[in-house]
VOPAGU-2260 file (C-alpha; in pm, 1 decimal, decimal comma):
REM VOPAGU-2260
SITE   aa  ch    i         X         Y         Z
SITE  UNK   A    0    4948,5    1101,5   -1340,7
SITE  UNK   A    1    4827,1    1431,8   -1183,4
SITE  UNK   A    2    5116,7    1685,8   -1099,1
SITE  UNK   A    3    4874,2    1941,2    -943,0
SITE  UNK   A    4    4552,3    1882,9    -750,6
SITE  UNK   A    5    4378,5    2172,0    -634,1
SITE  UNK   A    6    4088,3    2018,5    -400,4
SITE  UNK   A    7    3821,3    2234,1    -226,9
SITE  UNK   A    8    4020,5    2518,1    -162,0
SITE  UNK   A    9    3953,4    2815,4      57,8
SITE  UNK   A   10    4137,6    3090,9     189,1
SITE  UNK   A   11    4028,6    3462,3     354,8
SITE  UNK   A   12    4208,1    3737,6     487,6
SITE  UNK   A   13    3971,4    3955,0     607,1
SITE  UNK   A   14    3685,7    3789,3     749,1
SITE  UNK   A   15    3388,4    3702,4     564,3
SITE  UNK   A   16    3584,8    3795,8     212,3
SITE  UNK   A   17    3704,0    3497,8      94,2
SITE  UNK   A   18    3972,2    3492,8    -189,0
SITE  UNK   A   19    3935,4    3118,2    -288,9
SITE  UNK   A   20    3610,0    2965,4    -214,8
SITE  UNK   A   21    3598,4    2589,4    -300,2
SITE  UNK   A   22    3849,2    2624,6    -570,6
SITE  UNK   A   23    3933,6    2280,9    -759,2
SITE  UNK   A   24    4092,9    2162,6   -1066,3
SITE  UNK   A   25    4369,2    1915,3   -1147,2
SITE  UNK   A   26    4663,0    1954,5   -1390,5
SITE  UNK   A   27    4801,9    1634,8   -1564,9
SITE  UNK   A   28    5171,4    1573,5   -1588,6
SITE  UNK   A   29    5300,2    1714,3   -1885,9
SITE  UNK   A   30    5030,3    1973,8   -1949,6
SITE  UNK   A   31    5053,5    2380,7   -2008,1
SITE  UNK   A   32    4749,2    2534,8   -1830,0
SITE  UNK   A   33    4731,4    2901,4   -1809,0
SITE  UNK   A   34    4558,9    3032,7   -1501,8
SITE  UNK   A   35    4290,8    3318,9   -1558,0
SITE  UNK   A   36    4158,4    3567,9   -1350,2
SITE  UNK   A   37    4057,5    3944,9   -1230,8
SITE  UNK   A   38    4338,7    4130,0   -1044,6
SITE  UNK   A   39    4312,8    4040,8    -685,0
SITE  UNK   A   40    4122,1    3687,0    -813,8
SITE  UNK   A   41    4345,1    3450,1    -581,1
SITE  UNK   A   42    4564,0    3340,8    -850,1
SITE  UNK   A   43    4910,8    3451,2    -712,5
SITE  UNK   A   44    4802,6    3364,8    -358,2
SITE  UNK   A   45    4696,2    2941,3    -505,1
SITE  UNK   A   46    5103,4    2949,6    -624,3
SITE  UNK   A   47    5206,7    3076,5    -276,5
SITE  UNK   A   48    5002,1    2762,7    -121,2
SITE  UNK   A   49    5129,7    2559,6    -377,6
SITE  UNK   A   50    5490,8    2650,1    -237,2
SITE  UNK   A   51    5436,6    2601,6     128,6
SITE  UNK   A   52    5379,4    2996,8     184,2
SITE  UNK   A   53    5053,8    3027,6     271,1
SITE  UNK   A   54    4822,2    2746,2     441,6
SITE  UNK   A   55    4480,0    2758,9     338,3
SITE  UNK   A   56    4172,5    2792,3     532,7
SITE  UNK   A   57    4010,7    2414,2     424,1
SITE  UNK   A   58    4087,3    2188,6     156,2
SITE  UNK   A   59    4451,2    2122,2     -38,9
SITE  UNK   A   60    4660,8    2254,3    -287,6
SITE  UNK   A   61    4987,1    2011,0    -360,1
SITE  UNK   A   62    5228,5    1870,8    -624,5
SITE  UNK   A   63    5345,4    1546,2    -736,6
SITE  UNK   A   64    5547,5    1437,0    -470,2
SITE  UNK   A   65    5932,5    1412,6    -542,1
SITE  UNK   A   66    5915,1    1662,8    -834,4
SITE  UNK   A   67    6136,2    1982,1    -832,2
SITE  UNK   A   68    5905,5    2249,9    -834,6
SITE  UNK   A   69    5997,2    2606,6    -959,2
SITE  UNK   A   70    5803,6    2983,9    -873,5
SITE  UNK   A   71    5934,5    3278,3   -1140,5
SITE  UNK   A   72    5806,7    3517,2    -866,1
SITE  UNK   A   73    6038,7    3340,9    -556,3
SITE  UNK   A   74    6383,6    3524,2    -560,4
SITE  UNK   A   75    6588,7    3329,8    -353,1
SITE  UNK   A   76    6812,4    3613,5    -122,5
SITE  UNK   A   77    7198,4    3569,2    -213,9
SITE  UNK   A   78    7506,4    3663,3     -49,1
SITE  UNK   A   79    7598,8    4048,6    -131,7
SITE  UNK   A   80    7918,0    3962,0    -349,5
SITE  UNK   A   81    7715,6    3680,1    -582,3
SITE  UNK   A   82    7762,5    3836,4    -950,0
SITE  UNK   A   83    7465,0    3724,3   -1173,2
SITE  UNK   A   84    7670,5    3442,6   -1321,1
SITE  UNK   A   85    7682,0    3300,1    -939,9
SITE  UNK   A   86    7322,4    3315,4    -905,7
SITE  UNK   A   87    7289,6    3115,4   -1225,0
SITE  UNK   A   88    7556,8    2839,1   -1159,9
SITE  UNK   A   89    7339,7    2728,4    -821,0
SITE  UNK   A   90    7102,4    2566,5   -1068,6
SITE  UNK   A   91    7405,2    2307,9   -1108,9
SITE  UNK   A   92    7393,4    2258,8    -753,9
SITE  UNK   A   93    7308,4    1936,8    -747,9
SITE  UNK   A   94    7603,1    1881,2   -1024,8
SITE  UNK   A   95    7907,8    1990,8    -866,6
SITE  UNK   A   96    7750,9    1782,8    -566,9
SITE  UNK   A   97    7777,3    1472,4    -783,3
SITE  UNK   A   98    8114,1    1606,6    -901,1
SITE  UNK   A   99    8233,5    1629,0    -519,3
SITE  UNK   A  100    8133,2    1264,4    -497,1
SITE  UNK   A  101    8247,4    1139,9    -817,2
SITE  UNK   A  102    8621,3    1264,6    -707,5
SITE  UNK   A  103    8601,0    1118,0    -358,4
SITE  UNK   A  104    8499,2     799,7    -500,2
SITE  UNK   A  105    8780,0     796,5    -793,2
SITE  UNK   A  106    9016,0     865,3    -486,7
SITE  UNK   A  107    8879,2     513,9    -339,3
SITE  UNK   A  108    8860,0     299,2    -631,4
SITE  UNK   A  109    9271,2     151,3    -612,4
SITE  UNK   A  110    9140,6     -16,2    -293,8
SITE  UNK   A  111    8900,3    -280,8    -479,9
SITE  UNK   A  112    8554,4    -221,6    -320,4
SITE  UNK   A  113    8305,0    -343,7    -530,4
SITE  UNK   A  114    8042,1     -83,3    -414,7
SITE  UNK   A  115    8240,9     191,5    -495,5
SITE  UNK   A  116    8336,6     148,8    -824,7
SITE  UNK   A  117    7912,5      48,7    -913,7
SITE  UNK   A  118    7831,4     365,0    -663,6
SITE  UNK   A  119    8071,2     542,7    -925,3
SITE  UNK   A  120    7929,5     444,4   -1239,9
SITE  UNK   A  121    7585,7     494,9   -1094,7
SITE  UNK   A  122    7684,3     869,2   -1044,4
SITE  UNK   A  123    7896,9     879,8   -1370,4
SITE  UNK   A  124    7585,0     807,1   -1553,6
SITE  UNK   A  125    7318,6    1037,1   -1376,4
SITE  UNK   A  126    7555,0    1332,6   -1434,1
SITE  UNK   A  127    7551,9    1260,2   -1812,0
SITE  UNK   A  128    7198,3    1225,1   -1785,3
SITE  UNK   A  129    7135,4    1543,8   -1664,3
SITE  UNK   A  130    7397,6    1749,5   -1890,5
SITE  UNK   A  131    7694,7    1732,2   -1634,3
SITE  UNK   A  132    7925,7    1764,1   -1948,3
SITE  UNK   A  133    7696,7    2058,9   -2122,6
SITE  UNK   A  134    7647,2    2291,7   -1825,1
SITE  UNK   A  135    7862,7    2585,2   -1999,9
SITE  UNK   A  136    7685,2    2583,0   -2341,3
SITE  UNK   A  137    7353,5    2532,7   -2192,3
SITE  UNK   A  138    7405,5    2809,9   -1957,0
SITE  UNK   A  139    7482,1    3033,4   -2284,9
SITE  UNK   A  140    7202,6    2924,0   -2484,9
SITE  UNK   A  141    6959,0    3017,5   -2176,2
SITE  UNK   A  142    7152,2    3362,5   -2127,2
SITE  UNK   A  143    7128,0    3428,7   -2514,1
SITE  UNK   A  144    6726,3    3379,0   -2523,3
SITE  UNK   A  145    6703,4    3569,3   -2273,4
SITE  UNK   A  146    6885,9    3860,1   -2348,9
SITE  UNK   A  147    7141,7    3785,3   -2044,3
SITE  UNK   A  148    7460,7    3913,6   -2202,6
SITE  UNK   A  149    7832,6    3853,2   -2048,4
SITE  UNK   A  150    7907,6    4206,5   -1903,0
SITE  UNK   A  151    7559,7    4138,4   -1733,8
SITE  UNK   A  152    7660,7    3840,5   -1610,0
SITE  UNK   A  153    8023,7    3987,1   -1458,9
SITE  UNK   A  154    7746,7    4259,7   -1219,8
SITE  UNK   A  155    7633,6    4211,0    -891,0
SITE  UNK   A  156    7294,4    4066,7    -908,9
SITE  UNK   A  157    7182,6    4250,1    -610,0
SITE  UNK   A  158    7310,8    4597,7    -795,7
SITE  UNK   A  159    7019,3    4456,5   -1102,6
SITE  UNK   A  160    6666,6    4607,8   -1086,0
SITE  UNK   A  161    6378,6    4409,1   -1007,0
SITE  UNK   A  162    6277,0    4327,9   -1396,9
SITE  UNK   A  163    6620,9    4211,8   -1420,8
SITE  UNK   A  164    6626,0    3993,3   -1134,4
SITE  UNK   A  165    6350,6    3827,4   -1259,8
SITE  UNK   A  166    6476,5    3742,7   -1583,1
SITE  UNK   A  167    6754,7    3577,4   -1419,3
SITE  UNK   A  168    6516,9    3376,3   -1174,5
SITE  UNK   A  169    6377,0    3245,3   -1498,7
SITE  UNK   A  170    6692,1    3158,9   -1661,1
SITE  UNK   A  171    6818,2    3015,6   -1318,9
SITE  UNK   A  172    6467,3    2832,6   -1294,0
SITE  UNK   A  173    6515,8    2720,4   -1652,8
SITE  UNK   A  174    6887,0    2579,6   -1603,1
SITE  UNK   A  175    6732,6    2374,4   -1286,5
SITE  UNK   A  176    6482,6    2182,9   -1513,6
SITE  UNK   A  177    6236,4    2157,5   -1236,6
SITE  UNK   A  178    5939,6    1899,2   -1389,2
SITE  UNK   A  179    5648,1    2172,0   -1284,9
SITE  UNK   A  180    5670,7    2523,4   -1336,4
SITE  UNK   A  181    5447,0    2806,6   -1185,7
SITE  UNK   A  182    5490,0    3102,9   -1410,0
SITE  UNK   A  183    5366,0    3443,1   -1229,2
SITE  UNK   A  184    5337,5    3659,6   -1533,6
SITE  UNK   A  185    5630,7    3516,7   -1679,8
SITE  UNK   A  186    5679,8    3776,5   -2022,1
SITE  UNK   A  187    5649,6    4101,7   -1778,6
SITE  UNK   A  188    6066,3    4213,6   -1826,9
SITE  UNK   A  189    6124,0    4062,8   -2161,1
SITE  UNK   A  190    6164,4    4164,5   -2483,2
SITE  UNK   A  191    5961,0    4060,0   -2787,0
SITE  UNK   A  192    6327,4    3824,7   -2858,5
SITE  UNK   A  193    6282,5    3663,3   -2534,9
SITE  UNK   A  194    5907,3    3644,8   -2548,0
SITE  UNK   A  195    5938,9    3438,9   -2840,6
SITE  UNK   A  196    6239,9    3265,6   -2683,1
SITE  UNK   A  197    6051,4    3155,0   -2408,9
SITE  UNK   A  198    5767,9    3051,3   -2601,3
SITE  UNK   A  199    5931,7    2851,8   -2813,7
SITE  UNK   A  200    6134,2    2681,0   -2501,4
SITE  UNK   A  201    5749,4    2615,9   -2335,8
SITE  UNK   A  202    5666,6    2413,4   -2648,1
SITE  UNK   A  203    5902,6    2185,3   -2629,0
SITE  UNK   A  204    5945,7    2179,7   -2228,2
SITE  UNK   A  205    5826,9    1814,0   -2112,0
SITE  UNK   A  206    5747,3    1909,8   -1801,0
SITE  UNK   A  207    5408,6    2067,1   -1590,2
SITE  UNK   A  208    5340,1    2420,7   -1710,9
SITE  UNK   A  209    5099,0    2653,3   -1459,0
SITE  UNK   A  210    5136,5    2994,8   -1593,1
SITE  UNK   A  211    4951,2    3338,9   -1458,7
SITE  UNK   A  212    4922,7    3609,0   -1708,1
SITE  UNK   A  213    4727,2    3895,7   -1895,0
SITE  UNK   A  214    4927,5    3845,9   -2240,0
SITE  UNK   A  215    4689,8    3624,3   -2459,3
SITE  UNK   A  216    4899,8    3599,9   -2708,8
SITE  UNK   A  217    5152,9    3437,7   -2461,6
SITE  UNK   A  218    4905,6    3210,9   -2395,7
SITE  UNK   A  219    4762,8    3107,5   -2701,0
SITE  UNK   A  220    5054,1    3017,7   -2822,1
SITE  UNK   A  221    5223,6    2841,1   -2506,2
SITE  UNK   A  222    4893,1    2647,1   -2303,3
SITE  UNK   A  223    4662,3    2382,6   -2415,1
SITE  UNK   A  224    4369,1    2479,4   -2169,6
SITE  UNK   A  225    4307,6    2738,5   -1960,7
SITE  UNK   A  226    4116,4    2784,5   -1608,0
SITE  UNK   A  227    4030,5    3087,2   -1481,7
SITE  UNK   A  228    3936,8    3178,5   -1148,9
SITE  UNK   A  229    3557,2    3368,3   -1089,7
SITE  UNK   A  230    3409,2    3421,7    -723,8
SITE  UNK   A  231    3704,1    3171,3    -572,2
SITE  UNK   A  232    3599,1    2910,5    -801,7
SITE  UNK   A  233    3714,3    2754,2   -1133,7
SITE  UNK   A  234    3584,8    2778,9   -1474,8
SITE  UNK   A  235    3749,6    2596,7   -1718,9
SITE  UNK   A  236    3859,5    2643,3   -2103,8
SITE  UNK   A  237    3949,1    2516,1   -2357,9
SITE  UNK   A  238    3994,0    2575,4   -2767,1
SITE  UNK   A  239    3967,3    2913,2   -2812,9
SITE  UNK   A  240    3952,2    3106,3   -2526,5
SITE  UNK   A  241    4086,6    3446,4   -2663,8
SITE  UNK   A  242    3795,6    3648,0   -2520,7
C-alpha cells in the first residue's frame, strides 16, 4: 500500500522559477525515506502541500486516506494559559473523548439496551488498544527522551522559545501516534540524548517516516532510502548514500 504519492508535481512563485518541476516518487507504508535537497530545493514547501497549505501549480501530492498525519514544523496556536503539560495531553484527545462516551454509556446500561452495552465494549476495547490505561507512563517515557523535564512541563508553553516548542510538537506528535510522519529537520533543538532517543524510537516506529534534514548521521541510521530533490525533480537513493 502506498502512504505517499507524489505525482507530477509543480509549483512557482515567481514566474518562470519553478520550485518543483514534475516532481514524483511514492513512499510505501511502513517505510523511512529521508528527503534530500539544496536549501531553497522545494522540500519544505512538498510537506506544506502534503498538509493542505499550499496547492500546487499541476499534478498531486496526497496521503493514504484515513491516516493521521503529523508535521514537526506545524505548531498548532494554544490558548495563553496552556502550560506545556496541556499542550501534550491534547494528543489524548481522542481518549478522554472515548472516556466521555464510555461514562455516558455506563450511565445507560441498567436500562437493558442491547446496543449499548456492545457500543460499550466496542469502545472499552479500542481505548485499551490504543493505551487508554498507559497514557501517564507513556507521556513520561516521551518527556524523558526528550529531555522534557517536570518543572518544564508546570511553564507556559507560549513563555518556551521556539527550539523548545518544537521539541514539544515532537513529543506531542509522538504521543498522537499518527501512522505517517513528516519530519522538517527533526534533530535541530535536541541534544545528542534525544538524538539518539529519537533514533532509536524511528527504528522501531511502524508507521510512514518522511524526514527533511542535513544530519547524515541522523539519517543513516534512521531511513532505508533516500530521495533527494535536483532542478524540481527526484533522484533517488539507496545503500549508501553518505556523500
Amino acid at each position: 500500500m502506498i502512504d505517499i504519492q507524489v505525482t507530477d508535481l509543480s509549483i512557482e512563485f515567481e514566474v518562470g522559477r519553478k520550485i518543483l518541476d514534475g516532481l514524483s516518487f511514492q513512499v510505501d507504508q511502513g517505510e523511512r525515506v529521508g528527503l534530500l535537497g539544496r536549501n531553497g530545493a522545494g522540500k519544505t514547501t512538498l510537506f506544506k502541500i502534503l498538509t493542505g497549505e499550499l496547492l500546487p501549480d499541476e499534478g498531486e501530492a496526497r496521503t493514504a486516506p484515513g491516516k493521521g498525519v503529523g508535521l514537526i514544523s506545524q505548531i498548532p496556536v494554544y490558548p495563553a494559559e496552556y502550560t506545556v503539560l496541556d499542550v501534550l495531553n491534547t494528543a489524548f484527545d481522542h481518549l478522554r473523548d472515548m472516556e466521555k462516551e464510555m461514562a455516558d454509556l455506563a450511565e445507560r446500561m441498567g436500562e437493558g439496551d442491547r446496543s449499548t452495552l456492545s457500543r460499550y465494549d466496542t469502545l472499552a476495547a479500542l481505548y485499551e488498544r490504543q493505551g487508554g490505561y498507559e497514557t501517564e507512563m507513556n507521556l513520561n517515557k516521551v518527556c524523558n527522551g526528550l529531555d522534557i523535564p517536570p518543572a518544564m512541563r508546570a511553564q507556559l508553553f507560549s513563555e518556551l522559545s521556539g527550539g523548545e516548542k518544537t521539541r514539544v510538537n515532537l513529543a506531542r506528535l509522538i504521543l498522537r501516534e499518527t501512522e505517517i510522519l513528516l519530519l522538517d529537520e527533526p534533530t535541530n533543538h535536541l541534544d545528542l540524548h534525544a538524538t539518539q532517543w529519537l533514533e532509536e524510537y524511528l527504528s522501531r516506529y511502524k508507521g510512514t517516516v518522511l524526514a527533511i534534514s542535513h544530519d547524515r548521521w541522523f539519517l543513516d541510521k534512521v531511513v532505508q532510502r533516500c530521495v533527494e530533490i535536483h532542478d524540481g525533480k527526484a533522484e533517488l537513493y539507496s545503500g549508501n548514500y553518505s556523500f
